[in-house]
Biopython code that builds the backbone (N, CA, C, O; Angstrom):
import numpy as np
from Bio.PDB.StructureBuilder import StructureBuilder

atoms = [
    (1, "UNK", "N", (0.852, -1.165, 0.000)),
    (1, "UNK", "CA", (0.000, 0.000, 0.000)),
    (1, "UNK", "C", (0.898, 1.228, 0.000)),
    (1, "UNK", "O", (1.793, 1.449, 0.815)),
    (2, "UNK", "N", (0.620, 1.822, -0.790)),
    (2, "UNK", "CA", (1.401, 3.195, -0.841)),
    (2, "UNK", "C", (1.472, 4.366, 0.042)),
    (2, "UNK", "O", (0.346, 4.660, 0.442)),
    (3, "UNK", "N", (2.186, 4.963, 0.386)),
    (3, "UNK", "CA", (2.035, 5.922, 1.094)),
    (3, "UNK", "C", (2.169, 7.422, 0.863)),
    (3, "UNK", "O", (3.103, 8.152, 1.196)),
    (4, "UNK", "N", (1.034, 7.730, 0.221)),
    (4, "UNK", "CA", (0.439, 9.010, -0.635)),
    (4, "UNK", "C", (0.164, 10.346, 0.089)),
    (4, "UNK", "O", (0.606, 11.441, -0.258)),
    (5, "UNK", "N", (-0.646, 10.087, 1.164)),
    (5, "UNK", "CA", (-1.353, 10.947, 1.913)),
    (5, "UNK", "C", (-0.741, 11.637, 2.833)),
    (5, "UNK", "O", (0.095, 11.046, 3.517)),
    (6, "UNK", "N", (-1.072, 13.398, 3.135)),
    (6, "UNK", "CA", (-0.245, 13.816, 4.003)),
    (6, "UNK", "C", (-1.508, 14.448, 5.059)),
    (6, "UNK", "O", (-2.678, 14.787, 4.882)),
    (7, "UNK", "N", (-0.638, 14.402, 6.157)),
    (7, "UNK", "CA", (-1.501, 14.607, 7.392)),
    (7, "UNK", "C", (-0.701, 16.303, 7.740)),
    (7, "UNK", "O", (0.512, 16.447, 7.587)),
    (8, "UNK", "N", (-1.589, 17.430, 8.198)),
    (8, "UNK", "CA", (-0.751, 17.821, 8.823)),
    (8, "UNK", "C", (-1.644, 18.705, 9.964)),
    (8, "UNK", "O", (-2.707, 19.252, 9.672)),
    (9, "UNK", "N", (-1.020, 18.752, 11.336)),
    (9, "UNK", "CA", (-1.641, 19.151, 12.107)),
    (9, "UNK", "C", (-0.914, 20.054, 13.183)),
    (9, "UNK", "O", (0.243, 19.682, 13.377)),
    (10, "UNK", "N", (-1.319, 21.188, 13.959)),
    (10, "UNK", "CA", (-1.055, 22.344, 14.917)),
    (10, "UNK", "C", (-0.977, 21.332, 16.351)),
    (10, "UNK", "O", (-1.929, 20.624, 16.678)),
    (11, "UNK", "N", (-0.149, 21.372, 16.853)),
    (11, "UNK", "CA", (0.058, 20.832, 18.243)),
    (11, "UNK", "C", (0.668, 21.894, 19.276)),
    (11, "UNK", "O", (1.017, 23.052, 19.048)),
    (12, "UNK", "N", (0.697, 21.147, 20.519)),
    (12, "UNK", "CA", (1.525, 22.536, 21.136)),
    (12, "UNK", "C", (2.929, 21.666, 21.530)),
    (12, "UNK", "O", (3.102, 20.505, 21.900)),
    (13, "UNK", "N", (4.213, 23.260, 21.162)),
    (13, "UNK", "CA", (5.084, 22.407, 20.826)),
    (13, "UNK", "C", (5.876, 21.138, 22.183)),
    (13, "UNK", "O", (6.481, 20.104, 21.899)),
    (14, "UNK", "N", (5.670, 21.538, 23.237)),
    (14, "UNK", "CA", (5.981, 20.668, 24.576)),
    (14, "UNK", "C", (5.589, 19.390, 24.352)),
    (14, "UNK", "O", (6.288, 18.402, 24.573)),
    (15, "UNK", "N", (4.442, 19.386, 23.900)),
    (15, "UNK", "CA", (3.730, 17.997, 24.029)),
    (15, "UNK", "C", (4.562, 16.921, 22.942)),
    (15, "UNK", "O", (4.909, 15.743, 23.033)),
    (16, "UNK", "N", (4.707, 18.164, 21.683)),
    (16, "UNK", "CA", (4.923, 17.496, 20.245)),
    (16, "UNK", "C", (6.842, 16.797, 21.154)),
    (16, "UNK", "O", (7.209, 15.622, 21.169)),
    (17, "UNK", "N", (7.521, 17.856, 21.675)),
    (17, "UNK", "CA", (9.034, 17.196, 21.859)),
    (17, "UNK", "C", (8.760, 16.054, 22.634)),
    (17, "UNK", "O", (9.276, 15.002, 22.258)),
    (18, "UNK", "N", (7.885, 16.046, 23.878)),
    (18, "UNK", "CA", (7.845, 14.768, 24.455)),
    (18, "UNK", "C", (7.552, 13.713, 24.161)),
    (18, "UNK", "O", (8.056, 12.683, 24.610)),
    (19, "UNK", "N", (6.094, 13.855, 22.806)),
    (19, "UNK", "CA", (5.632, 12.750, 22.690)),
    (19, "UNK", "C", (7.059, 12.241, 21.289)),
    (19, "UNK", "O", (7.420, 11.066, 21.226)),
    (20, "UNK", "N", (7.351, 12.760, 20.829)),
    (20, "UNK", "CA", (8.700, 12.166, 19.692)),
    (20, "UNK", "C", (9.589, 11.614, 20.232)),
    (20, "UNK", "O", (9.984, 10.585, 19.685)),
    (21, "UNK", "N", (10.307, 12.079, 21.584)),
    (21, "UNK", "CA", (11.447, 11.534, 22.537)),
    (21, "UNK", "C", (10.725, 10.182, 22.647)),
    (21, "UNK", "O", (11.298, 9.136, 22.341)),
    (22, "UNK", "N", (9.299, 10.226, 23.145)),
    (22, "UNK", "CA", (9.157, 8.542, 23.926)),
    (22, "UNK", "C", (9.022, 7.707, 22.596)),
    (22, "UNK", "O", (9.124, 6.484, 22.680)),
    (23, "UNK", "N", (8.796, 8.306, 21.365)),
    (23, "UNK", "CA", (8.141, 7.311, 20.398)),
    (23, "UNK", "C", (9.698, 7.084, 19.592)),
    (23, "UNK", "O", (9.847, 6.166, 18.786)),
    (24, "UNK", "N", (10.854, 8.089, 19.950)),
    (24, "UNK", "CA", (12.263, 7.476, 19.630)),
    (24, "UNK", "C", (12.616, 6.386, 20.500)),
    (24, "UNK", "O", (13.620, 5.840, 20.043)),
    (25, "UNK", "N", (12.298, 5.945, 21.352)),
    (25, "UNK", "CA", (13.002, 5.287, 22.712)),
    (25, "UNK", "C", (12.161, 4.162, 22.051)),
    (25, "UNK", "O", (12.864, 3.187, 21.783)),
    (26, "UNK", "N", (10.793, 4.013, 21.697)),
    (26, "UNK", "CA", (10.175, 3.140, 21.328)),
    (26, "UNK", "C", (10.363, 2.490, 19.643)),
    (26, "UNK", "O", (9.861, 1.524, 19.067)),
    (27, "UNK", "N", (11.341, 3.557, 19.231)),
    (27, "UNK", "CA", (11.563, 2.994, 17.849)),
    (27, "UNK", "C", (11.184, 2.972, 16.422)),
    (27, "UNK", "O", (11.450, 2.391, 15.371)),
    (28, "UNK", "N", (10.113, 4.282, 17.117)),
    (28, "UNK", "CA", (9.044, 4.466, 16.143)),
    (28, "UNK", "C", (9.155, 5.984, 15.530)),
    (28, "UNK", "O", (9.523, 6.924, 16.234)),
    (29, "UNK", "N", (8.808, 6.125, 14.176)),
    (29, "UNK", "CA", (8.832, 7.522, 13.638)),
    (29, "UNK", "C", (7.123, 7.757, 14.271)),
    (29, "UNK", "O", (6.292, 7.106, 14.904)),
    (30, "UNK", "N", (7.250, 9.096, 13.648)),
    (30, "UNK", "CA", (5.935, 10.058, 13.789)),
    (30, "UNK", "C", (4.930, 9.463, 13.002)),
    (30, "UNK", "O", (3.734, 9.541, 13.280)),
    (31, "UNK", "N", (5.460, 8.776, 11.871)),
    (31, "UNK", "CA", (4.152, 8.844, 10.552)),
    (31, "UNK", "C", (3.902, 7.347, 11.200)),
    (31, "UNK", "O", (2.744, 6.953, 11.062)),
    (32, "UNK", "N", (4.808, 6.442, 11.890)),
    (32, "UNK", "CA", (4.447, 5.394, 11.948)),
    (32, "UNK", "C", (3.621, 4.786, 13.155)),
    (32, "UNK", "O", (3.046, 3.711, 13.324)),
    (33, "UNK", "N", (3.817, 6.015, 13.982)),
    (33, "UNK", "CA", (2.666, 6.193, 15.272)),
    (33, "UNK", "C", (1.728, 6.644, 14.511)),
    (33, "UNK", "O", (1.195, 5.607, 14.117)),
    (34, "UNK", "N", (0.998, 7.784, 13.897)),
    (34, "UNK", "CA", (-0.193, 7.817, 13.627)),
    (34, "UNK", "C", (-0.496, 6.853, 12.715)),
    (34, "UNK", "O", (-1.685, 6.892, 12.400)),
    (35, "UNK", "N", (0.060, 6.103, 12.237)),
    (35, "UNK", "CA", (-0.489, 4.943, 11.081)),
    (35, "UNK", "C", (-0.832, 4.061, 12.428)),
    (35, "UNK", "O", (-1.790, 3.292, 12.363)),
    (36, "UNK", "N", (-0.120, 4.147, 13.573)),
    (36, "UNK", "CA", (-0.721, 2.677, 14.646)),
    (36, "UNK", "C", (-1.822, 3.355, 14.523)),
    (36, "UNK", "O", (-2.827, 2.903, 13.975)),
    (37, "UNK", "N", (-1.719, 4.624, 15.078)),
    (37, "UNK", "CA", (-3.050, 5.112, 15.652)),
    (37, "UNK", "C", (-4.413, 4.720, 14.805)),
    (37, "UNK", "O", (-5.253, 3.936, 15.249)),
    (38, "UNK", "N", (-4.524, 5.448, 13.384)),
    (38, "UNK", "CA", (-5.057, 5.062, 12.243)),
    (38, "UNK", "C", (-5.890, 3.599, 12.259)),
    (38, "UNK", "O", (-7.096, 3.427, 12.436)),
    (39, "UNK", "N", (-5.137, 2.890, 12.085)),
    (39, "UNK", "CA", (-5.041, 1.479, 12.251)),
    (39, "UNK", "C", (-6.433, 1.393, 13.402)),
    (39, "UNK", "O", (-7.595, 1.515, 13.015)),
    (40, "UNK", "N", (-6.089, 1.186, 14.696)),
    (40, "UNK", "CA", (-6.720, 1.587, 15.787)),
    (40, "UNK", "C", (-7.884, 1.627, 15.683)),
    (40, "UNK", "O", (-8.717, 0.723, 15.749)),
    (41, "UNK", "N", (-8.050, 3.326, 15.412)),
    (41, "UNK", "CA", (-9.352, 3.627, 14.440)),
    (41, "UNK", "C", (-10.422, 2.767, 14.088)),
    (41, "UNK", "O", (-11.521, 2.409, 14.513)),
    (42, "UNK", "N", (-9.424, 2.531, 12.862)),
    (42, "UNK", "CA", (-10.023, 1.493, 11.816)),
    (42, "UNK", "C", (-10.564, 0.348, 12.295)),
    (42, "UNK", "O", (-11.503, -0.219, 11.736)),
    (43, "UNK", "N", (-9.945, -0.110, 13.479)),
    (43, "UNK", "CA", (-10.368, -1.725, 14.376)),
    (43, "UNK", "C", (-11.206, -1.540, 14.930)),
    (43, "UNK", "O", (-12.102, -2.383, 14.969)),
    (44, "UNK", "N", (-11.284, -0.569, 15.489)),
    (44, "UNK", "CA", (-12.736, -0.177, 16.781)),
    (44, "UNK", "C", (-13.104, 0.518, 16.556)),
    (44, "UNK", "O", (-13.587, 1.245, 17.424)),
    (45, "UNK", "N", (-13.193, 0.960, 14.780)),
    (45, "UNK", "CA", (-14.388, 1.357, 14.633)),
    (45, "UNK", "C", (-14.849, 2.962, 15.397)),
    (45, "UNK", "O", (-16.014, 3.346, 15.292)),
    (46, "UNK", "N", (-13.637, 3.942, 16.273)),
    (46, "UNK", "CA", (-13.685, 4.398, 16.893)),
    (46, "UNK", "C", (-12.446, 5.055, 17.446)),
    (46, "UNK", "O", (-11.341, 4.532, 17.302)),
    (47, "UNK", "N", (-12.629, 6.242, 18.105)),
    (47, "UNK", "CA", (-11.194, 6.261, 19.552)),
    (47, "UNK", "C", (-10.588, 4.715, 19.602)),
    (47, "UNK", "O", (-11.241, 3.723, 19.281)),
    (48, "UNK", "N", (-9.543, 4.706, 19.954)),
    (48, "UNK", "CA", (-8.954, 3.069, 20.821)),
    (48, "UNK", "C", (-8.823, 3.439, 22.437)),
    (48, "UNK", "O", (-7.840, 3.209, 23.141)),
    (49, "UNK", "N", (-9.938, 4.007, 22.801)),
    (49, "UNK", "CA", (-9.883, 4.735, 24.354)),
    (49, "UNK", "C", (-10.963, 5.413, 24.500)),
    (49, "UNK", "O", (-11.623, 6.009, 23.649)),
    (50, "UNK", "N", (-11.147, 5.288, 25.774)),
    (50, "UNK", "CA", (-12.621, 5.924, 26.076)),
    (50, "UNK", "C", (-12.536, 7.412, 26.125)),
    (50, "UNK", "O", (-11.418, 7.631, 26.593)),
    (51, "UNK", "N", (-12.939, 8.189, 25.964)),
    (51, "UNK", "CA", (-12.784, 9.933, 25.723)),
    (51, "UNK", "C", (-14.201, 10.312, 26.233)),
    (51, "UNK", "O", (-15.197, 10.105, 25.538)),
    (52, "UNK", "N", (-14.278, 11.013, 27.776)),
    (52, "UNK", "CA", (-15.300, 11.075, 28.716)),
    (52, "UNK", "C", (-15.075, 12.473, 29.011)),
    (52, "UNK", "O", (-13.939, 12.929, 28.875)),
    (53, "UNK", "N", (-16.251, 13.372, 29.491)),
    (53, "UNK", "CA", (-15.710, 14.275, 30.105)),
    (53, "UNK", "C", (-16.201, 14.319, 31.697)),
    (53, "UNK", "O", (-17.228, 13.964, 32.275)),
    (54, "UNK", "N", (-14.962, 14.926, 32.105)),
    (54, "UNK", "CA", (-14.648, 14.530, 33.877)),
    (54, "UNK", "C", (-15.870, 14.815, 34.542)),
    (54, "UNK", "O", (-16.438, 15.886, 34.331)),
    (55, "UNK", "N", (-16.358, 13.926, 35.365)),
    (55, "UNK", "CA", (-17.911, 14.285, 36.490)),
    (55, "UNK", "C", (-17.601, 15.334, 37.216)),
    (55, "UNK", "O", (-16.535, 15.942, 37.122)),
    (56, "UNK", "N", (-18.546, 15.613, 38.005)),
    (56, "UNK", "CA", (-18.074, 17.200, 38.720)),
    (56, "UNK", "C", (-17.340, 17.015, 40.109)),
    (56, "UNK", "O", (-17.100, 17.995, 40.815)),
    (57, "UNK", "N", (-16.899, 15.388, 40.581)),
    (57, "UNK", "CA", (-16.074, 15.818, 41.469)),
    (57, "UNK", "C", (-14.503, 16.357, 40.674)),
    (57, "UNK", "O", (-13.672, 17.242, 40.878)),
    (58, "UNK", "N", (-14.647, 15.542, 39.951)),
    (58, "UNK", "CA", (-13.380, 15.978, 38.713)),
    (58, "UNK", "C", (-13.504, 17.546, 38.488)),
    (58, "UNK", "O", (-12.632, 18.285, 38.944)),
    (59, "UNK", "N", (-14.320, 17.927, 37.959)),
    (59, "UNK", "CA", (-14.641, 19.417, 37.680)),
    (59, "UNK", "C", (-14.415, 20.236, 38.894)),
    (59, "UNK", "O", (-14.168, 21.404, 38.595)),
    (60, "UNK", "N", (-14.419, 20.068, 39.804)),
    (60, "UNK", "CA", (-14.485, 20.555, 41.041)),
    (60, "UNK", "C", (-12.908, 20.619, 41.542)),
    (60, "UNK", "O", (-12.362, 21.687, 41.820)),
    (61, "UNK", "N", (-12.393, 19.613, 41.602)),
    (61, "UNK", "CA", (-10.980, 19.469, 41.634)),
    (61, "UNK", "C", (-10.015, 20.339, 40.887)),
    (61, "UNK", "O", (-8.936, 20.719, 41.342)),
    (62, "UNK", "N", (-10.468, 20.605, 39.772)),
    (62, "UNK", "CA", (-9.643, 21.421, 38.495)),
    (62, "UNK", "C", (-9.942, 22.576, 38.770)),
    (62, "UNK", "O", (-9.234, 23.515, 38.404)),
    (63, "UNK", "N", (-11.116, 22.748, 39.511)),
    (63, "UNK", "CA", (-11.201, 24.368, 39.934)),
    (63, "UNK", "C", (-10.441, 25.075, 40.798)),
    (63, "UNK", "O", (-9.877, 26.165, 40.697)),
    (64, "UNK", "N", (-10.522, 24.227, 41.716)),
    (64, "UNK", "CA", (-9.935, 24.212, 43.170)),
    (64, "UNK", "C", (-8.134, 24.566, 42.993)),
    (64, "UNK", "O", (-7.468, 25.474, 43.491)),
    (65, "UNK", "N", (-7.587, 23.026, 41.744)),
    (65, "UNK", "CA", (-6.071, 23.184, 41.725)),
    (65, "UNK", "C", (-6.092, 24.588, 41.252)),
    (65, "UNK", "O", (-5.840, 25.535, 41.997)),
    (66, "UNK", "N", (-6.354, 24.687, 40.181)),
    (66, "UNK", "CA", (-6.680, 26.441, 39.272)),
    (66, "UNK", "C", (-6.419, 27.588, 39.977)),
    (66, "UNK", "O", (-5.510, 28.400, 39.806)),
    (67, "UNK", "N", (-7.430, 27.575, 40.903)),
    (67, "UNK", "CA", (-7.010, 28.925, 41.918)),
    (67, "UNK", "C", (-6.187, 28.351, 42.897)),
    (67, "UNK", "O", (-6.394, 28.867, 43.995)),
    (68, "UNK", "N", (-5.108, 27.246, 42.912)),
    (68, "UNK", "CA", (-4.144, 27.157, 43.840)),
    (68, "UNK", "C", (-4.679, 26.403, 45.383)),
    (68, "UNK", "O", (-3.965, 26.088, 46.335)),
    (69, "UNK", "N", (-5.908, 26.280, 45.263)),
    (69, "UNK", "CA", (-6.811, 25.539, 46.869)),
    (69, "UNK", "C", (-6.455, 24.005, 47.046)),
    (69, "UNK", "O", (-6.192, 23.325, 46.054)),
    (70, "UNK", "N", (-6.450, 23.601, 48.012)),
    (70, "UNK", "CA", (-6.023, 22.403, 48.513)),
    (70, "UNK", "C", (-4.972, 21.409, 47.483)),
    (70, "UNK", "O", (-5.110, 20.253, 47.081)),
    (71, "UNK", "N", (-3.847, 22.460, 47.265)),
    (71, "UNK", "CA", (-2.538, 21.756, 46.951)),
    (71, "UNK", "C", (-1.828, 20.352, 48.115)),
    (71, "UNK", "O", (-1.491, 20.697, 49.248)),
    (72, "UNK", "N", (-1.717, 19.310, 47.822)),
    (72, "UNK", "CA", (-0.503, 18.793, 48.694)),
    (72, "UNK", "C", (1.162, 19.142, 47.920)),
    (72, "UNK", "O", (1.511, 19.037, 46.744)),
    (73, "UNK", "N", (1.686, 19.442, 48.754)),
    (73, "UNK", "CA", (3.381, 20.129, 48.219)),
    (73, "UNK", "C", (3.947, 18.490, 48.489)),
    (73, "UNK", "O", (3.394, 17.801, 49.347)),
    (74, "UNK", "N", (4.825, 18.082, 47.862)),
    (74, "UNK", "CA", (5.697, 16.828, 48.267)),
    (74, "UNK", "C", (7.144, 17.713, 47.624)),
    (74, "UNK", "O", (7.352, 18.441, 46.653)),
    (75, "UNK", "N", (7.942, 17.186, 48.752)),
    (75, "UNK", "CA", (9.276, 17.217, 48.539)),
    (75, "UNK", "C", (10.228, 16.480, 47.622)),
    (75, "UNK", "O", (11.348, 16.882, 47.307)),
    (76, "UNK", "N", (9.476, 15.011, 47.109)),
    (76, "UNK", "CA", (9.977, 14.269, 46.068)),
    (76, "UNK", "C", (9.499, 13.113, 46.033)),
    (76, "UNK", "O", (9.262, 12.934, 47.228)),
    (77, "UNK", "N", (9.164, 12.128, 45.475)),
    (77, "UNK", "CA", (8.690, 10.818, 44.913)),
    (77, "UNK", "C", (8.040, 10.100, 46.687)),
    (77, "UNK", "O", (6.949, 9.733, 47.122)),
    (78, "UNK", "N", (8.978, 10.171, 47.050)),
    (78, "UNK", "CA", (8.954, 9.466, 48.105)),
    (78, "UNK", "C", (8.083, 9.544, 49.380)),
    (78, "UNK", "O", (7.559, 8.706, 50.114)),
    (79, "UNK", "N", (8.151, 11.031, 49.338)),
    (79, "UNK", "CA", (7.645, 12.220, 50.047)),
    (79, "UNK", "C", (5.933, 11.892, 49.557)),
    (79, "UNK", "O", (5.092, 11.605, 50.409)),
    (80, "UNK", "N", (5.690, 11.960, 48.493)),
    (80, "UNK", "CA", (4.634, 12.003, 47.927)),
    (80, "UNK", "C", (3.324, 10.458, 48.008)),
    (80, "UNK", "O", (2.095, 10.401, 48.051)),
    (81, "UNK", "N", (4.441, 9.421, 47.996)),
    (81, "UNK", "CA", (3.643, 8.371, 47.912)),
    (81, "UNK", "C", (3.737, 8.179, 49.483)),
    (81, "UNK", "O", (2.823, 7.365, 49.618)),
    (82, "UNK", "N", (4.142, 8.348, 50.526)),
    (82, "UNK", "CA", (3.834, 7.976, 51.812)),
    (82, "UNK", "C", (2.720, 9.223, 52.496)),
    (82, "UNK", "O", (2.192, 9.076, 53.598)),
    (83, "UNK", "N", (2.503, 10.424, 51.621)),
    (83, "UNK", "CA", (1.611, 11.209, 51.750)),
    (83, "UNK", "C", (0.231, 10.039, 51.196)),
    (83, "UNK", "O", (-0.300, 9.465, 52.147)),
    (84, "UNK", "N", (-0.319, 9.691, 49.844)),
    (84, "UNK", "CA", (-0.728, 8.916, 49.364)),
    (84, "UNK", "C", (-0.770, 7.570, 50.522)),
    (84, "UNK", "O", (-1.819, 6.930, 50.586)),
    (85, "UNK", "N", (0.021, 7.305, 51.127)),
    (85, "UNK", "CA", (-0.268, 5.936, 51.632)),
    (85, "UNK", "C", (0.001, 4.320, 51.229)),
    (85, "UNK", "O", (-0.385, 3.201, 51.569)),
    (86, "UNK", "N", (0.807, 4.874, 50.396)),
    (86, "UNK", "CA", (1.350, 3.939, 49.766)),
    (86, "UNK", "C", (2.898, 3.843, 49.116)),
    (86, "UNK", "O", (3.256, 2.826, 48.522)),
]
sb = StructureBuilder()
sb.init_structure("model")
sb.init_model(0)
sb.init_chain("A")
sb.init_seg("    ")
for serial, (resi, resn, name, xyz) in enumerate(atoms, 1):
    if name == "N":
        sb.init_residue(resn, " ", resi, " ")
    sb.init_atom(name, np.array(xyz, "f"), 0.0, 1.0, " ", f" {name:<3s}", serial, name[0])
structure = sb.get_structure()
């Protein structure tokens, strides 16, 4: 199958360097991740992922971080998951 078609799309650029770094580590070009993706698609007929929008304790939460309200601060990894409890 040939590969004819060009895709092109506006991202923001942070996202675009990170998501290329992990998909180098993984071995993969750009065109050949959205062809998985594509693919995907094509199988389910759909997203390959559920795409919901957040209930309102979620909504509520994003408000809250937003104006800075009930932050936990962790000092580092460690710090953080024995805050968590785990």
């Amino acid at each position: 199958m040939s590969k004819t078609e060009t895709i092109k799309a506006n991202i923001e650029p942070g996202l675009k360097h990170e998501a290329e770094e992990i998909l180098q580590q993984l071995g993969l070009s750009v065109s050949e991740a959205i062809s998985l993706f594509y693919n995907q698609i094509r199988q389910n007929k759909g997203i390959p992922f559920k795409v919901k929008t957040p209930n309102a304790t979620t909504q509520q939460t994003f408000r809250e971080t937003d104006e800075g309200k009930n932050l936990v601060e962790c000092k580092n990894a460690e710090d953080m998951f024995n805050k968590l409890g785990i």
